[in-house]
Structures are given as structure tokens and as C-alpha cells.
C-alpha positions as CSV (number, residue, x, y, z in Angstrom):
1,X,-124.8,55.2,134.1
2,X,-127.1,51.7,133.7
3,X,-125.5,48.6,134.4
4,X,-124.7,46.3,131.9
5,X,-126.4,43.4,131.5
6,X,-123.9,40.5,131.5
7,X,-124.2,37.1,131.4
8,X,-122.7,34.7,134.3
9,X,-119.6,33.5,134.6
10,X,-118.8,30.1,133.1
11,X,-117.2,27.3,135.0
12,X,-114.8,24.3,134.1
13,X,-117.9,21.7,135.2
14,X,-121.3,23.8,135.1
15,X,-123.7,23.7,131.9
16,X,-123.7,26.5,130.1
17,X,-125.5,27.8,126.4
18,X,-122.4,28.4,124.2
19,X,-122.4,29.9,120.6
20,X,-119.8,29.2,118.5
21,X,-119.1,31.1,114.7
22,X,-117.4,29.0,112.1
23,X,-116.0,29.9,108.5
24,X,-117.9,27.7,105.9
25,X,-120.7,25.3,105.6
26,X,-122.3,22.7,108.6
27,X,-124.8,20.6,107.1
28,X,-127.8,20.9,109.8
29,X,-127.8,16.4,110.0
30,X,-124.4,17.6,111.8
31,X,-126.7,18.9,114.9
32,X,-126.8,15.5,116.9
33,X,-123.2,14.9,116.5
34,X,-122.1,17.6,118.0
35,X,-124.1,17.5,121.3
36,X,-127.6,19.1,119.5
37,X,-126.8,22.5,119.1
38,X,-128.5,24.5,116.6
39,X,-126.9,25.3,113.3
40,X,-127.7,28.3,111.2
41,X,-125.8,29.0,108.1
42,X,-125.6,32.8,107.5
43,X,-123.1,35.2,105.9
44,X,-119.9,37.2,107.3
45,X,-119.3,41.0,106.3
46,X,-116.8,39.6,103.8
47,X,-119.7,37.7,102.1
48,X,-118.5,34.5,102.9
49,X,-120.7,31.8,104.4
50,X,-120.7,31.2,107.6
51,X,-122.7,28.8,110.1
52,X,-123.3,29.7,113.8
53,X,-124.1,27.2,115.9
54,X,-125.7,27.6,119.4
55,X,-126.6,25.1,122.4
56,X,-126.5,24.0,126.0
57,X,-123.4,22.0,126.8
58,X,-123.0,19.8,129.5
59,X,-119.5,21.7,130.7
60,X,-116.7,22.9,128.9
61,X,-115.3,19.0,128.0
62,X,-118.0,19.4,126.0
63,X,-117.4,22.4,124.5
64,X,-114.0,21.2,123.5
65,X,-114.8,18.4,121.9
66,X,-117.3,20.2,119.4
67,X,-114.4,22.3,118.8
68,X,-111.9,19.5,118.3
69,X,-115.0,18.3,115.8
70,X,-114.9,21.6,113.9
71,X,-111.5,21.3,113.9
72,X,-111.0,17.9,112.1
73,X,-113.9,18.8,110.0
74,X,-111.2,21.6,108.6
75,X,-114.0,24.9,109.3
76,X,-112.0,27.4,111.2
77,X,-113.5,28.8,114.1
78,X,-114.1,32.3,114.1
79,X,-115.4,33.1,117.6
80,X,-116.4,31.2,120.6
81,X,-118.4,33.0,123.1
82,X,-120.6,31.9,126.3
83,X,-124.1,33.4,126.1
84,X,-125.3,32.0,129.3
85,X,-124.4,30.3,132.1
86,X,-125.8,28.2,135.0
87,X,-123.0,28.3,137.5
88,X,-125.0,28.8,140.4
89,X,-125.1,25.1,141.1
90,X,-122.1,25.1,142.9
């Protein structure tokens, strides 16, 4: 059986590229506010718009207060998922 290929664990204080699925519309001027990740506004299997945004964050402070953004800007989250991570510096 071949191994799957999985991405590194994420850590509390490491960097890491997260990518993040919400329900509804991010304007892409939005992008340096929340720490410069890339937003791409696509649609779900429902139809419904959605907008993905993907970056490198710091740590996962970081990534919590994007999502504490996303929250007050009322867009639910849909998924949350690291893609990559750069733990091996400590």
C-alpha cells in the first residue's frame, strides 16, 4: 500500500499555510486585514457563494484572530484546515 502524503503537524507557535472556507462574500481589499492571505470567491455544491481564503500565518494566534475577524464580519466558517506546516523549527 503507498503512503500517504500528509502534511506536518501544526504547532501552537510555528508558522504554518492555513486555508480557511467561509459561507458568503470577502471583498479581496479584505486581504491585508486579515494577515494577507489570499481570497478567492468560488461556489459550494449547494450553489451558494463561497470565498476560500489561503496564507501563511505567523502561528495559530494568528489564525484565531482571522477567525474572530470572520466571525464579527457575520460569514460562517465552513472549514478550517492546515495545508502546510513548518514545525521543524523547534
Amino acid at each position: 500500500m503507498a503512503e500517504k502524503n500528509h502534511p506536518k503537524a501544526p504547532t501552537m507557535h510555528g508558522p504554518a499555510i492555513y486555508r480557511i472556507r467561509v459561507s458568503g462574500h470577502l471583498d479581496a481589499s479584505w486581504s491585508e486585514r486579515i494577515g494577507g492571505m489570499q481570497i478567492t470567491e468560488t461556489r459550494g455544491t449547494d450553489g451558494q457563494k463561497e470565498t476560500i481564503l489561503i496564507g501563511r500565518l505567523a502561528d495559530q494566534a494568528s489564525l484565531s484572530g482571522i477567525l474572530n475577524s470572520l466571525f464579527e464580519l457575520h460569514l460562517p466558517v465552513v472549514s478550517a484546515e492546515c495545508v502546510d506546516s513548518e514545525n521543524d523549527r523547534h
